[in-house]
C-alpha positions in Angstrom: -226.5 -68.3 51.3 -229.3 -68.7 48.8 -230.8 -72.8 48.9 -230.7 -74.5 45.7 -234.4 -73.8 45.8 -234.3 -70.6 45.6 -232.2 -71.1 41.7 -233.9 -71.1 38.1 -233.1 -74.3 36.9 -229.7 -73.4 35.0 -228.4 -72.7 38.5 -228.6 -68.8 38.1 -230.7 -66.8 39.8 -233.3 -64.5 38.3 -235.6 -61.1 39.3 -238.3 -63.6 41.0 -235.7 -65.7 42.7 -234.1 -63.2 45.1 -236.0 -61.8 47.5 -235.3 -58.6 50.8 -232.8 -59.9 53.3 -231.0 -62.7 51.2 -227.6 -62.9 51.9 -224.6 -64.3 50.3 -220.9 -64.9 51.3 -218.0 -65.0 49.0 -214.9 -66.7 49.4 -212.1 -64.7 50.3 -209.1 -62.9 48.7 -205.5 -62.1 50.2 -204.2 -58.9 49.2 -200.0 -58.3 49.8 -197.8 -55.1 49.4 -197.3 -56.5 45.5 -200.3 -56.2 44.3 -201.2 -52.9 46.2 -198.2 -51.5 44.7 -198.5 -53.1 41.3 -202.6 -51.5 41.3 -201.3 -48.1 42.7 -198.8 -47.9 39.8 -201.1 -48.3 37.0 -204.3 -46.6 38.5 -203.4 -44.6 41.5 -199.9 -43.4 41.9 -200.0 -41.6 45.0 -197.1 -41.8 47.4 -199.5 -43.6 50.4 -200.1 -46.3 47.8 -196.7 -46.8 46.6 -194.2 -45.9 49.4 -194.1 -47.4 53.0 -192.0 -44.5 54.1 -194.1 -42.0 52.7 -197.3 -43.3 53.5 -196.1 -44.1 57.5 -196.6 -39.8 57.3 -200.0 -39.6 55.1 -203.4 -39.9 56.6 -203.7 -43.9 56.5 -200.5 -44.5 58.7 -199.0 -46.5 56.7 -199.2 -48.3 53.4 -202.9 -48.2 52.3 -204.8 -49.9 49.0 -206.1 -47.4 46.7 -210.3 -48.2 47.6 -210.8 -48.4 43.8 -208.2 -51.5 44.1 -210.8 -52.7 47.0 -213.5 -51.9 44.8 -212.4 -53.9 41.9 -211.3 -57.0 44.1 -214.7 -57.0 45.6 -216.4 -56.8 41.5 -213.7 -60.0 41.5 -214.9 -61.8 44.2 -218.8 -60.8 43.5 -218.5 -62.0 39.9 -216.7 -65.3 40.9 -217.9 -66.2 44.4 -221.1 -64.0 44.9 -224.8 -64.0 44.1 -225.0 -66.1 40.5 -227.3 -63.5 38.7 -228.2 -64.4 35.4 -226.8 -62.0 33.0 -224.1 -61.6 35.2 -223.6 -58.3 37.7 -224.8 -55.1 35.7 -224.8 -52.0 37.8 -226.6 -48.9 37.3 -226.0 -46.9 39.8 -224.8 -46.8 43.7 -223.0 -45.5 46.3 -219.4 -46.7 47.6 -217.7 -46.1 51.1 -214.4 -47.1 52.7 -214.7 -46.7 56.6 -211.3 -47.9 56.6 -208.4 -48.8 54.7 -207.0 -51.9 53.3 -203.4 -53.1 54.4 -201.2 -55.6 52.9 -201.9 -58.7 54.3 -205.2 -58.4 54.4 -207.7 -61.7 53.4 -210.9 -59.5 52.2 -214.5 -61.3 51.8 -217.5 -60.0 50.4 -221.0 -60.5 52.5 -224.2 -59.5 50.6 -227.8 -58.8 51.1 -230.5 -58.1 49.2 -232.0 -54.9 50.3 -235.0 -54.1 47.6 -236.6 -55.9 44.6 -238.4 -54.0 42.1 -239.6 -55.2 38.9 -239.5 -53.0 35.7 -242.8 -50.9 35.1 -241.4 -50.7 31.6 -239.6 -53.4 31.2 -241.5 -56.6 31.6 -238.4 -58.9 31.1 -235.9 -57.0 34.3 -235.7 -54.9 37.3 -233.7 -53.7 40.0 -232.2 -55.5 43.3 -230.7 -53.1 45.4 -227.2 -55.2 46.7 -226.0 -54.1 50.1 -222.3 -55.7 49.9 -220.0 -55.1 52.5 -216.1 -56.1 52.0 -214.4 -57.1 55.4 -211.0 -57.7 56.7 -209.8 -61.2 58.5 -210.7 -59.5 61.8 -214.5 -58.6 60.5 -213.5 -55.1 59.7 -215.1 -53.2 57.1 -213.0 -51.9 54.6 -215.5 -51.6 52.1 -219.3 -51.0 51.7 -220.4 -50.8 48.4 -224.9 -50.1 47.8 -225.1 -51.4 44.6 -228.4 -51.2 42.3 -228.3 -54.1 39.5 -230.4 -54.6 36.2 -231.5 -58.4 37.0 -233.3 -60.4 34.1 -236.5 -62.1 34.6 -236.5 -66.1 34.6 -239.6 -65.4 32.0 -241.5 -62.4 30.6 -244.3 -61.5 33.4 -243.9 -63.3 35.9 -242.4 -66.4 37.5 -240.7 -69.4 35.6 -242.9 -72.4 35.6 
């Protein structure tokens, strides 16, 4: 978890504030058959998402969360619980992975780290942290591992805030 010393003064954090191997933890999120069912019907209707019966026979075993359901509780918890970026959590570009699925019952937390800063050549005023987040289960289990890179504003133009 970042110390209060390493916030701007408005709390947020900024381009100079984070730094390789910072870590955050965000609080937590239980997931039941409603809401995988509710998610699959709108943005994933296959059987394994929807049916208990029909997904006992699919690849997963059972009934399984779509990963984009996992992917958007994890933009949920980051946006509400994660790293405070100013400017708020703007992605452009990454790489997503589910090692495993997500099951109804499931309490799913986010854990962080900071794997690359990088200022802007351009761009005086931003640049790009490279967010390693990994989205685990109750029992520790990955479900989710999401390398994220993220347009981050600086706290002032060239440099460090005063």
């Amino acid at each position: 978890m970042p110390r209060n010393s390493d916030r701007g003064a408005d709390g947020r954090l900024y381009l100079e504030d984070l730094y390789v191997g910072q870590r955050f933890v965000s609080r937590s999120h239980a997931i039941d058959e409603a809401q995988i069912k509710a998610f699959a019907a709108q943005f994933d209707p296959q059987a394994f998402h929807l049916d208990e019966e029909a997904a006992k026979t699919s690849l997963f075993g059972g009934l399984a969360a779509s990963g984009w359901h996992t992917a958007a509780i994890t933009m949920r918890l980051l946006v509400e619980s994660g790293p405070p970026i100013a400017g708020g959590i703007v992605g452009v570009g990454g790489e997503i992975n589910w090692p495993r699925p997500t099951r109804p019952g499931d309490v799913l937390t986010v854990e962080s780290e900071v794997a690359e800063v990088a200022p802007f050549r351009s761009k005086a005023d931003r640049g790009i942290v490279t967010l390693r987040s990994e989205t685990r289960n109750q029992r520790g289990e990955i479900v989710q591992i999401l390398t994220a890179r993220l347009v981050i504003q600086r706290g002032r133009i060239g440099g460090s805030r005063p």
